[in-house]
C-alpha positions in Angstrom: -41.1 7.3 -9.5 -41.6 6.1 -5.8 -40.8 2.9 -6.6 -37.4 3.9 -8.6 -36.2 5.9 -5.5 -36.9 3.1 -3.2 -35.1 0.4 -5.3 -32.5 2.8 -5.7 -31.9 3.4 -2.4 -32.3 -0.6 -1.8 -29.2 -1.0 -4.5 -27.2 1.6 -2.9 -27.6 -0.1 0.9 -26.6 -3.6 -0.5 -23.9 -1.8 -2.7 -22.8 -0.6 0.9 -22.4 -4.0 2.7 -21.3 -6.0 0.1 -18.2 -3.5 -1.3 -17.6 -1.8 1.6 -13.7 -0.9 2.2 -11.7 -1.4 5.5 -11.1 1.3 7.5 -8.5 2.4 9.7 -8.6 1.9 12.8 -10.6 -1.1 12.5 -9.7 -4.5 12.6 -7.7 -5.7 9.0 -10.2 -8.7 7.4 -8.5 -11.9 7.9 -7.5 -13.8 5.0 -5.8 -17.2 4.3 -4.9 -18.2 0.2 -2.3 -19.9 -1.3 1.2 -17.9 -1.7 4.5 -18.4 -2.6 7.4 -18.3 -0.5 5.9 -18.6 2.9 9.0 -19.5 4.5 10.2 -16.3 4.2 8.3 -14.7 6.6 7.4 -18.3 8.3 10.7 -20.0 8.7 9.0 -22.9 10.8 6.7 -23.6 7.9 8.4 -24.7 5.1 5.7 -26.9 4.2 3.2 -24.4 4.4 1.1 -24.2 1.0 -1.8 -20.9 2.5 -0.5 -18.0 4.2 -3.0 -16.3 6.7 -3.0 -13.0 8.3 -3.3 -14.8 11.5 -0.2 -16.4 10.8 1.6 -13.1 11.0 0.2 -11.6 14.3 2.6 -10.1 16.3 4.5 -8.2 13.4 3.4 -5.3 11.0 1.8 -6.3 7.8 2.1 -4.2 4.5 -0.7 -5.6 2.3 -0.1 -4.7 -1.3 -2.2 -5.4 -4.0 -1.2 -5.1 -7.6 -3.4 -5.5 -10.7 -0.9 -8.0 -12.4 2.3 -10.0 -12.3 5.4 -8.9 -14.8 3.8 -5.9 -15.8 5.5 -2.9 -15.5 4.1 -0.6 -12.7 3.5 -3.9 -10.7 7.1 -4.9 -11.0 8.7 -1.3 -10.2 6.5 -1.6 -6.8 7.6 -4.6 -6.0 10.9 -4.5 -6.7 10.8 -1.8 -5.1 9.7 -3.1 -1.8 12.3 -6.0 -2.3 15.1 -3.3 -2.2 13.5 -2.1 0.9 12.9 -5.3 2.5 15.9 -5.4 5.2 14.7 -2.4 6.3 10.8 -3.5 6.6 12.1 -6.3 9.1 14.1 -3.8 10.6 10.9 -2.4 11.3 9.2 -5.8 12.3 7.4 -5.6 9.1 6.5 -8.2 6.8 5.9 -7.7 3.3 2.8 -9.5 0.9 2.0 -8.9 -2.1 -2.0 -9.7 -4.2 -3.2 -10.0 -7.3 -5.8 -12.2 -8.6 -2.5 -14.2 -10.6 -2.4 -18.0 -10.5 0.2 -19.7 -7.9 2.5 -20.6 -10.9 2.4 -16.8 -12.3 3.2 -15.8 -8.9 6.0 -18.0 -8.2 7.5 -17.0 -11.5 7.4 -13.3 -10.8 8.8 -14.1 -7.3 11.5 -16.2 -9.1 12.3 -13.8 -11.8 12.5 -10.5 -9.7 13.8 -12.4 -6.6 10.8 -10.7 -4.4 11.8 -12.2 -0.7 8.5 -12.0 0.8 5.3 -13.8 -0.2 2.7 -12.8 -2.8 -0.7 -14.2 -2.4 -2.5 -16.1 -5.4 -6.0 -14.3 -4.7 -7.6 -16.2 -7.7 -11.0 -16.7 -6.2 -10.5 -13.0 -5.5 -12.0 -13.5 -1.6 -8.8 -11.3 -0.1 -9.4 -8.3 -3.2 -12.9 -8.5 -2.0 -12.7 -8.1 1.8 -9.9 -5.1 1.5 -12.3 -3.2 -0.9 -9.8 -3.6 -4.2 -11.7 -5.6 -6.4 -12.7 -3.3 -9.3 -14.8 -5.7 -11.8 -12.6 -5.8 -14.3 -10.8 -9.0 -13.5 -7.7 -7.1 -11.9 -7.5 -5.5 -8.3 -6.8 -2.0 -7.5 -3.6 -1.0 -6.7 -4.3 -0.6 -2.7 -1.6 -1.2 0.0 -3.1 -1.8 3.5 -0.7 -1.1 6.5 -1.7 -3.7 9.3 0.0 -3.8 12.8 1.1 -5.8 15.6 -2.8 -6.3 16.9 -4.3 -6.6 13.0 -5.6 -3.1 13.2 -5.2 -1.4 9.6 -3.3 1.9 10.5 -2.6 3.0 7.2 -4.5 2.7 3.5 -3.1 4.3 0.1 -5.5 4.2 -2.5 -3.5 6.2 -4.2 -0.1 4.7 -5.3 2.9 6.0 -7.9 4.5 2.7 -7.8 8.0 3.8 -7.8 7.8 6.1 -5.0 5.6 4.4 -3.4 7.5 1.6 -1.0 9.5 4.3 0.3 6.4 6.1 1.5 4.8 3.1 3.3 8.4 2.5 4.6 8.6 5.7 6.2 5.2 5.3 7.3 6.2 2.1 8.9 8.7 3.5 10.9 6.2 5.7 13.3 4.2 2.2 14.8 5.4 1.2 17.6 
């Protein structure tokens, strides 16, 4: 029984490091994965075929992740953001989306639903990982992570209705300075 308890405990530790979600306050986990539409956000990098978080420093990141391209809750969320967008740069925000989707699925939704903003191909699912969203079944969580200026997370939803949603982390947005 002894022995149960202490490999137990021994899973539950590792468990700890190794799945261990953000937190606010803290600094966001740095990331840097192929993406579509870099340009949008980088206008000097046209070229650019990774986006990094680094890249970004000086401006507000809203990290979403989504469990799958041209589904339907993941495209209400995003389009929703895309109505929303002039208003995120307003804001000094920049907009990326996640899922675990290829570069080429990616780029279709992006070309499809005309999302202006980047949406990271997470296929080795390193970025799902570090923010805490991977959930073992192949798809990440739908997570949004609100990362400013510094790249301190201010703000994570866990829990998103994705049609409502954008507004929220707009309104949200709108109280950083």
């Amino acid at each position: 029984m002894f022995r149960f308890r202490l490999l137990a405990a021994c899973g539950l530790l590792l468990a700890g490091v190794v799945l261990a979600a953000p937190e606010e306050g803290k600094p966001a986990p740095a990331f840097d994965v192929p993406a579509t539409s870099i340009s949008t956000v980088l206008p000097d990098k046209k070229e650019a075929k990774t986006l990094s978080l680094a890249d970004l420093k000086g401006k507000n990141v809203v990290l979403f992740f989504y469990p799958k391209a041209l589904t339907k809750g993941c495209t209400l969320e995003s389009c929703g953001f895309r109505d929303l967008a002039k208003e995120f740069a307003d804001a000094n925000t920049v907009i990326v989306g996640a899922s675990h989707d290829s570069l080429e699925l990616q780029q279709k939704f992006t070309d499809t639903h005309k999302l202006p903003f980047p949406l990271l191909a997470d296929t080795q699912m390193k970025v799902s990982k570090a923010y805490g969203t991977s959930t073992g079944k192949g798809n990440p969580a739908r997570h949004t992570f609100v990362i400013d200026k510094q790249g301190v997370l201010r703000k994570i939803y866990t829990k998103v209705n994705p049609t409502k949603h954008p507004q929220e982390v707009l309104d949200f947005v709108k109280t950083l300075k």
